[in-house]
N, C-alpha and C positions, 0 to 999 in steps of 0.2 A: 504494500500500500504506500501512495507518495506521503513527503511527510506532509507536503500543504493539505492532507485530506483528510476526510475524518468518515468512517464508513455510519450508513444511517439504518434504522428500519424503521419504517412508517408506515400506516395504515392511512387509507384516503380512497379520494374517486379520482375518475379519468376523465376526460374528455381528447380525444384525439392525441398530440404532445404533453398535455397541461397534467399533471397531477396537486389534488388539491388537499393539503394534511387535513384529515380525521382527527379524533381523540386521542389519544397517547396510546400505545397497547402494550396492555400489563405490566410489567415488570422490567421493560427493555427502556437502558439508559443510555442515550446518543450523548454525543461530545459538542451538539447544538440544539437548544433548546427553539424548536418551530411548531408557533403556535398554532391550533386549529384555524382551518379557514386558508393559511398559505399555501398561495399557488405556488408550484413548480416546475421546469420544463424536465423534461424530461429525455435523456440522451440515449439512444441504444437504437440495433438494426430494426429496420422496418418491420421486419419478422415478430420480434421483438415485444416493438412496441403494439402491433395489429392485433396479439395476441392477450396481450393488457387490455385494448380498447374493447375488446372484446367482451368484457366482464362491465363495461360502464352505468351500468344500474347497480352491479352491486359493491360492494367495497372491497380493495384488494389493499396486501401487504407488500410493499415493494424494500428492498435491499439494495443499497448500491453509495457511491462516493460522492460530497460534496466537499466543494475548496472548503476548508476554514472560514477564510475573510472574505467569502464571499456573498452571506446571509448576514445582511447589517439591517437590525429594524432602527435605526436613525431618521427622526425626524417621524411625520404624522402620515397614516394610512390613507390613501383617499379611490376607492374602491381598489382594483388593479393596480394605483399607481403607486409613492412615497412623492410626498414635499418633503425634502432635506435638505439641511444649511447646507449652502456652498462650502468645499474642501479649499482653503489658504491654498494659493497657488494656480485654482483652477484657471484654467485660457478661458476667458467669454464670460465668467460665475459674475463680475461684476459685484462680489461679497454678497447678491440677493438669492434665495432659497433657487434651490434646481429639483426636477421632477426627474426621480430615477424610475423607468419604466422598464425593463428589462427583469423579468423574473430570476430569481436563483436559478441553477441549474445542477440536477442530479444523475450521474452518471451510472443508469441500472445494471445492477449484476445477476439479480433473480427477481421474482414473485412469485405469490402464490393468491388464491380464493381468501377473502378475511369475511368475518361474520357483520352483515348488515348492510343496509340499503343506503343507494345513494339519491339525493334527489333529483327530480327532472328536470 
């Protein structure tokens, strides 16, 4: 495993690329806390992924790698997006708030069927 990574398992729904975290499941403690509700993109062969989307009524457990510093809740939710302070330095931030739109991203290593529905 690289070391910027941190391997995850999570319960959640699908929608074509997107996976969206569920409830926590049971007993399994990740090295990043990702709250219910976050979306996720999702990386792995078409095969893959067709075969996850496949299940998207019901909820699946996925397994797989996310960077570290890459899942920053900075700054305020606003549907899909974050308004987060400008980073010192940024080209163009002009010091006023910037809109991170770019999901996390998790690179899947398995799944399996998890217990519970997702919604329409």
């Amino acid at each position: 495993m690289p070391k910027d990574s941190v391997r995850l398992a999570l319960a959640g729904c699908t929608k074509g690329y997107v996976f969206t975290v569920g409830a926590r499941m049971g007993d399994i403690v990740n090295g990043i806390n990702i709250p219910p509700g976050t979306h996720l993109r999702m990386n792995g062969s078409k095969k893959l992924i067709r075969e996850i989307d496949a299940y998207k009524d019901s909820m699946v457990a996925l397994t797989g790698l996310m960077k570290k510093g890459q899942f920053d809740q900075t700054g305020i939710g606003i549907g899909p997006l974050r308004l987060a302070p400008a980073q010192a330095g940024t080209v163009g931030s002009g010091g006023g708030p910037s809109l991170v739109g770019e999901p996390p991203e998790i690179d899947v290593e398995g799944w399996a069927p998890a217990t519970g529905q997702c919604p329409s």
